[in-house]
N, C-alpha and C positions, 0 to 999 in steps of 0.2 A: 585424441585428447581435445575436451572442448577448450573453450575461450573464456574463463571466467566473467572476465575483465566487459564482455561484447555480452556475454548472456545479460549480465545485472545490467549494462546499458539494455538493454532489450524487455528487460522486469522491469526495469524502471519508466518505461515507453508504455507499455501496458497500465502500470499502475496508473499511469496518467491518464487512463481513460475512462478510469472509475471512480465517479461522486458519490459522494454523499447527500442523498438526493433534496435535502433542506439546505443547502450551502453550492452557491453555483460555481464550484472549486473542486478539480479533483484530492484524491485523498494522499495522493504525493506532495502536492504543495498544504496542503493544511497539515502536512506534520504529524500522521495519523501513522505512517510507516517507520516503525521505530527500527526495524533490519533489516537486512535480506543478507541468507548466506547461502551458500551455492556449491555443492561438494563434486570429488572429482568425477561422478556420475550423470551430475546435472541436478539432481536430487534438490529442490530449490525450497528452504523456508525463511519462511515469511513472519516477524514479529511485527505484530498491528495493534493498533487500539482503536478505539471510536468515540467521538465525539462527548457522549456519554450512554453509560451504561443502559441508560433507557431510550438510545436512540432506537428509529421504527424498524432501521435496517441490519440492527445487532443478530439477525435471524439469518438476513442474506447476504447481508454484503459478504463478510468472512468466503462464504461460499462461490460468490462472482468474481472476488479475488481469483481463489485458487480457478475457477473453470478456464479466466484471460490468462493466468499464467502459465497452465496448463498448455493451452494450445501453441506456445511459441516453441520453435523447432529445438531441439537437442535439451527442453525442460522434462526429464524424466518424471519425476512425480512432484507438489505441490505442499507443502504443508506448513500451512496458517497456524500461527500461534496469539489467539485474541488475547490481551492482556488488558487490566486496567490499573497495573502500577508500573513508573511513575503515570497519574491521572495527565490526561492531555489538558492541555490549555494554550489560551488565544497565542501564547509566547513558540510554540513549537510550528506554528506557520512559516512560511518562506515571504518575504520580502513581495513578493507578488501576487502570493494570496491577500495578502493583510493591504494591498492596492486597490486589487479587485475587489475586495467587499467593503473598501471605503478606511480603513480603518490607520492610514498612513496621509 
């Protein structure tokens, strides 16, 4: 039986290593990860948004998500769900994004 609990700490470790690469911020602290649910398989999705619908990496990022998720141990398969409602805005950041790019 996995560890739910340790896996989404461990999604959540990963997530933090992926930017958005106009924002020197990953896309955990900018509030960009609207979920993560994680079934008794391991089976891990992922509801996201981006920045905006015409950011340059609407193409890849989705897909760099799921590859870093992919690879941590007991994540059996990956699935991204890109959404653009509710629309992201500067308010869904974490307290030390919105430091980091000045805006506190």
């Amino acid at each position: 039986m996995i560890d739910k609990g340790k896996l989404e700490q461990a999604v959540v470790a990963v997530l933090k290593t992926c930017f958005d690469p106009e924002i020197p911020v990953d896309i955990w602290e900018l509030g960009l990860i609207y979920g993560i649910k994680i079934d008794d398989e391991g089976n891990t999705y992922i509801k996201m948004t981006l920045t905006s619908p015409a950011c340059p990496v609407a193409g890849s990022l989705p897909g760099d998500v799921k590859e870093k998720v992919k690879s941590i141990k007991d994540v059996k398969d990956v699935y991204v769900d890109l959404v653009w409602e509710p629309a992201w805005s500067m308010e869904k950041m974490t307290e030390e994004a919105k430091l980091e790019l000045g805006f506190l």
